[in-house]
Each structure stands twice: as C-alpha cells, then as structure tokens.
N, C-alpha and C positions, 0 to 999 in steps of 0.2 A: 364720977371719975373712973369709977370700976371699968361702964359702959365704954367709956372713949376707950381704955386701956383695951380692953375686948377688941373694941372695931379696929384699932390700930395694927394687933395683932391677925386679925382674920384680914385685914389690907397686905400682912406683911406677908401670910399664906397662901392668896391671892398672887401678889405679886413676883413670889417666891416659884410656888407652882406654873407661871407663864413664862417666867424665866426658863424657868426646867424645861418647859416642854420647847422654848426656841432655843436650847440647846439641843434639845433633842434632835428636834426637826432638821435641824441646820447639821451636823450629822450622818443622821440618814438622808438628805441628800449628798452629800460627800463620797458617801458610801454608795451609794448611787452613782453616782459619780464616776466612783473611780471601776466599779463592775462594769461598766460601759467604756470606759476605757481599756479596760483588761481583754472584755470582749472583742473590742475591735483591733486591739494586739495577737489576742489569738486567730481571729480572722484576717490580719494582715500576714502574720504567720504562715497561715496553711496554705493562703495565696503566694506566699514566696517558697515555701515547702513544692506546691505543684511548678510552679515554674523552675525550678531546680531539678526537678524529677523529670520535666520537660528537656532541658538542655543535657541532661545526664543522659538521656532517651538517643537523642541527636548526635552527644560527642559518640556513644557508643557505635551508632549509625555508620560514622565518618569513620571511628575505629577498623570496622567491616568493611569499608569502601576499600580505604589505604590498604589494607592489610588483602584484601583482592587484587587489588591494584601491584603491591609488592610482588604477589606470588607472580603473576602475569610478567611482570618487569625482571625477574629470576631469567626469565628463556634467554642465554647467549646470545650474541652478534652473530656468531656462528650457525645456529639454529635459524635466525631469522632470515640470515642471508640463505639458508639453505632454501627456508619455505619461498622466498623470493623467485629465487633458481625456477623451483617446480612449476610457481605460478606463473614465471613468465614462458617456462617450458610448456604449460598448457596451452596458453594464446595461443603462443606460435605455430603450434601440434594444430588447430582450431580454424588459423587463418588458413596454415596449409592446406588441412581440405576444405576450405568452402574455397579458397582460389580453388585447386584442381577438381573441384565438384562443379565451379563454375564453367571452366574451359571446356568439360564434358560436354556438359549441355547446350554450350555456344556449339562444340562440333555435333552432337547430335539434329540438333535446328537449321542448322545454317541452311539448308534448302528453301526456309519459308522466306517471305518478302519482309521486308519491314516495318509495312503497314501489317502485318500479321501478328508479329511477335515480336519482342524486344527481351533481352537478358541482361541486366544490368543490375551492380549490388549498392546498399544502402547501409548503413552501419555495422556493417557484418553480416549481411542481410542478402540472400539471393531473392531476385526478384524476377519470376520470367512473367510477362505478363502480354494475354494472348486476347486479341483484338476479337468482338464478336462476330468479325464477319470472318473468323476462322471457326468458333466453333458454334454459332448458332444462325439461326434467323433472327428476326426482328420479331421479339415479344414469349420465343420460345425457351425452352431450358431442355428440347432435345440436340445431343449434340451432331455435329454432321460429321461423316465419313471423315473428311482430311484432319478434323480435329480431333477425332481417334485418334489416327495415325499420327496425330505431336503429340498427346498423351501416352500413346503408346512408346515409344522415342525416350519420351521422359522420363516415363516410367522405367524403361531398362536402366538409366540411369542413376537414379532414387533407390533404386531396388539396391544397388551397391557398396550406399553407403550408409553403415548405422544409424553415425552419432549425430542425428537429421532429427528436426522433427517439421512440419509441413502444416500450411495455413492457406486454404484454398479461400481466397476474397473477391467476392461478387461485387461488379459496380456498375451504373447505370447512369445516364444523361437526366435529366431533371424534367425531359418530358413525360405527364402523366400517364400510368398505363394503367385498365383496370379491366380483366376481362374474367371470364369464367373459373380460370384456374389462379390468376394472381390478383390479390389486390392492390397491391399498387409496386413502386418501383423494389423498394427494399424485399417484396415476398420473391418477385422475379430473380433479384439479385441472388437472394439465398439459396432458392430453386437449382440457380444455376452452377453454385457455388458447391451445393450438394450434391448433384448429377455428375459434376468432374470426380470429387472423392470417392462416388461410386465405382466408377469407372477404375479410378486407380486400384482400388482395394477391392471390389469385387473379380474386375476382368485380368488386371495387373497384379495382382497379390501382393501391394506394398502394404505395410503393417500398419491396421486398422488405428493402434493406440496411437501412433505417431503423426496422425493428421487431423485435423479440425476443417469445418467447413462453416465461412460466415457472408451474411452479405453486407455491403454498404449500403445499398441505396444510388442514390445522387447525390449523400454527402461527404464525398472527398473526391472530386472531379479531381483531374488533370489538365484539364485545359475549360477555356471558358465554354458554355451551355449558350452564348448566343451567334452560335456559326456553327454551319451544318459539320465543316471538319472538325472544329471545339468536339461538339457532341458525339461523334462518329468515336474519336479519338478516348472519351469517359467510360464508351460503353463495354468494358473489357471485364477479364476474370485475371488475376492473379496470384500466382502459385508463390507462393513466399517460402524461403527454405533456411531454416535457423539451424543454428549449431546447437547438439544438447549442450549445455555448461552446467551438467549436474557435479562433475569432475572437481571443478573450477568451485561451485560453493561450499563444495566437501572442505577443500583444501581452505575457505577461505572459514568455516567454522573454528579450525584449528586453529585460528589468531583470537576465539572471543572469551 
C-alpha cells in the first residue's frame, strides 16, 4: 500500500512539475510575444517620427519660398511700372540705333551691285552680307582690293557706334574643296571669316573685344547647292551686327 501511495505521489510531482513548466513555457512565449510587438511599435514609431521630421523639413521649405515670394511681392505698382517704363525705354533706345546704324550702312554701300552685297535685318539683327565674288576668288581667303574698300566703308561706320558687338560668319556651297592650305569647306569658311576681322581690327581699328570670327561651312546655305546661281548665291561672308543688351539684363536682374 505504502509503494502505490509512493508512486501516486511521485505521478502527482511528475504531473505537477509539467504542469509548471507549460505554464511556464506558455508565458515566456507571451512575453515574447508581446517584446516583438513592442519592438515593432517602436520601429513603427521612428518610421513615423522620420517622416514627420520629413514634412517639417519641407513645410519649413515652402515657409522660405512664400516668405521670398512675400518680400518680392512688397515692390509697388508704382515701382514696377517704373521698371517697365525703363525697360521698354531701353528697346526703343536699341531699336533706334540698330535702325539708324542700319541706314548708315545702306548709304555707305549703296555704290555696290546687288549681287555683291545686301543689308538687310533679322530679329534685331543687322545683317550685311557680301558675296564672294566681292571679296575673294574661288578657294582663296585673300581679300581683293574692292572688298577693302566695302570693309573699309564699314568700317567708318562701326567705328561709331559703341553699343555693337560684331559676328563675322563664313559660308560656303557644298562643293568639296581640299587644297594645301584648307581642308575642306568649313577651314576655308573660317579662313575667310578671320581675314575680314583682321582687316577690321587691325587696318580699321574697330575694337578687337567686340567681334568674333566663325565659319559655317555649307551648312546653312541660302539657296539651293544644285544650280550654279543656288551655289554662287551660299558662297558669301556675313557681318552680323547685335546690339549689346548688357543694359537690358542689368535691369532685368532687378525683378529676380
């Protein structure tokens, strides 16, 4: 009887002790549990924590914008109609002389033919542009005597007026050329395009900073490259004559 009473007892401590421990167990996954939930509250946290510090980044942004924006929007009707006034007093100061620098030039030329030269403007744009059978040969970039004498012409002209700056552009028909001194259309173009600016600024003394010299090539013909007159007609130099509008972006900084 003793023994049974024994084993019953060592069953009930047994039973007792398993018990315990899947309390236990059960528990410490709970607890588990809930640290993995904690955890990914706190990392859902700091994910809404930076996204907040994002949008506070941005409203501040937009704060600085507007608030540029206000200061800018402060300048009077009055002020802006003035700056209006000035800028469209500049144009018109702008147009006036490239008209009357224009007319210059028409009377200074007027002696040449038509097939020689042309003076004619393009968006504000003086354009006098002089055929190569006035100032060169065929294939050369020395100039000839009579096309001195239009550059020279021009040159008094140029000479007069400041607020100019000058774009000597070389151009050429699309027949290949390739000889000892050029290699092909575009080196010619340049050549020739260079030898006027000499001219001006060496022999003329117009002011070296205020002219550039470039070639085209044969790509921006004027007329078509397959008829002798087409080509004849491409193979020219053009003096292009801009107004400075340094004035003009001074004034227009003043709005930024």
């Amino acid at each position: 009887m003793r023994i049974i009473i024994f084993i019953l007892v060592i069953v009930g401590l047994i039973l007792g002790l398993s018990y315990t421990s899947y309390v236990l167990n059960k528990k410490y996954k709970a607890s588990q549990y809930e640290i993995a939930m904690l955890q990914k509250d706190i990392s859902d946290t700091h994910s809404e924590l930076y996204k907040g510090n994002e949008q506070v980044n941005e409203l501040e942004a937009e704060k600085a914008s507007l608030k540029n924006y206000r200061n800018k929007s402060n300048i009077t009707i009055a002020e802006q109609a003035e700056r209006l006034k000035e800028l469209q007093s500049i144009i018109q100061l702008q147009k006036k002389v490239m008209s009357n620098l224009k007319n210059s030039i028409t009377d200074v030329l007027i002696n040449y033919e038509t097939d020689e030269l042309s003076v004619y403007t393009i968006d504000g744009n003086i354009y006098v542009s002089l055929a190569e059978k006035l100032l060169f040969k065929s294939g050369s970039d020395v100039i000839d005597p009579k096309g001195i004498e239009a550059l020279k012409s021009l040159a008094q002209v140029l000479n007069k007026t400041k607020d100019i700056r000058v774009m000597i552009e070389g151009h050429t028909d699309n027949v290949p050329i390739k000889t000892s001194l050029f290699k092909d259309n575009w080196d010619l173009s340049t050549a020739r395009a260079t030898a006027i600016v000499r001219v001006l600024t060496n022999v003329y003394g117009f002011d070296s900073t205020r002219i550039t010299a470039s070639g085209r090539g044969q790509f921006s013909p004027l007329n078509t490259n397959e008829t002798v007159a087409g080509r004849s007609g491409n193979r020219r130099t053009e003096v292009i004559i801009s107004p400075n509008i340094n004035d003009l972006y001074k004034l227009l900084d003043t709005y930024e």
